[in-house]
C-alpha angles and dihedrals in degrees: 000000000000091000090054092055087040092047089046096050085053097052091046081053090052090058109042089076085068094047094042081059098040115094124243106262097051100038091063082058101056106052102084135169120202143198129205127200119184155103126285133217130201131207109190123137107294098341114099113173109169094169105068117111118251124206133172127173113195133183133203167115133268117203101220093355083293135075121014146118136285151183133212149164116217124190106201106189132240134292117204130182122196133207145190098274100357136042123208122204139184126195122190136199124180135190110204134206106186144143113249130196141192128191122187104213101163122030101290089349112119135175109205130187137180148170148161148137124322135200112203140204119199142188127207123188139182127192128192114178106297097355132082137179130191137195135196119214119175105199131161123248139162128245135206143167151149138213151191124221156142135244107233095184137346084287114027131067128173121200150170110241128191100202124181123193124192109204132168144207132214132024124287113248093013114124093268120069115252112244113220113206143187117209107180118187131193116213156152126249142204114206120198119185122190 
């Protein structure tokens, strides 16, 4: 977890050169923080949950309004598959360092898209009757998505976004195999620029 803050830190370093250089007018324009509110969907084997709730926070700078870096933390729901005398879950969080980009094509209309690396916590339960068991795994993964929206003022845009995350469980090389998984998630976002 330490190497992603670290990582983050070095890629908000990379870009205040080009806010230090930026002039005044434009640079309040370029920090943003967003919020996304939406579904997620897993694709993993034989479990399908399309109900559960998706939401991402991301932070970052635009050279120009833009191209530039972020951060974010996304919480992507569970996915839980029940049996006849059992249920599995699995429940992921990420924390995200990308490059993000928007682009104004028509008056206020805007097309946006973003990715990046991932690092990923996830946590994996069992339950059998009256017993569970749970189980913690960190892996890397790798995050994108695009989106469609609408800028509403100077400082706020609303969009619709289409995200996938690839996460995985387990530990390369350990004695069970390591499952890869793509959670997508389909959403609608506030923008705020300051």
């Amino acid at each position: 977890m330490n190497k992603t803050f670290i990582a983050a830190a070095l890629a908000v370093a990379a870009v205040s050169p080009f806010a230090a250089q930026a002039d005044e007018s434009n640079q309040l324009d370029n920090f943003f923080v967003a919020g996304n509110l939406g579904q997620s969907n897993y694709r993993l084997g034989g479990a399908s949950d399309k109900t559960d709730v998706f939401q991402n926070v991301r932070f970052g700078w635009r050279w120009n309004g833009l191209v530039g870096a972020e951060v974010g933390y996304a919480y992507l729901g569970k996915v839980k598959n029940n049996y006849d005398f059992a249920s599995a879950s699995a429940k992921p969080r990420a924390v995200q360092l990308g490059v993000t980009a928007k682009y104004n094509f028509l008056d206020n209309w805007y097309v946006t898209g973003h990715g990046g690396y991932l690092r990923s916590r996830t946590t994996a339960a069992v339950t059998v009757g009256d017993v569970s068991a749970s189980e913690k795994s960190w892996n890397n993964g790798w995050y994108a998505g695009a989106g469609v929206g609408y800028d509403v003022t100077h400082n706020v845009s609303l969009a619709l976004n289409y995200d996938n995350f690839h996460v995985k469980y387990g530990r390369a090389g350990a004695s069970e195999p390591q499952e890869n998984t793509n959670v997508a998630a389909y959403s609608a976002s506030v923008e705020y620029r300051f």
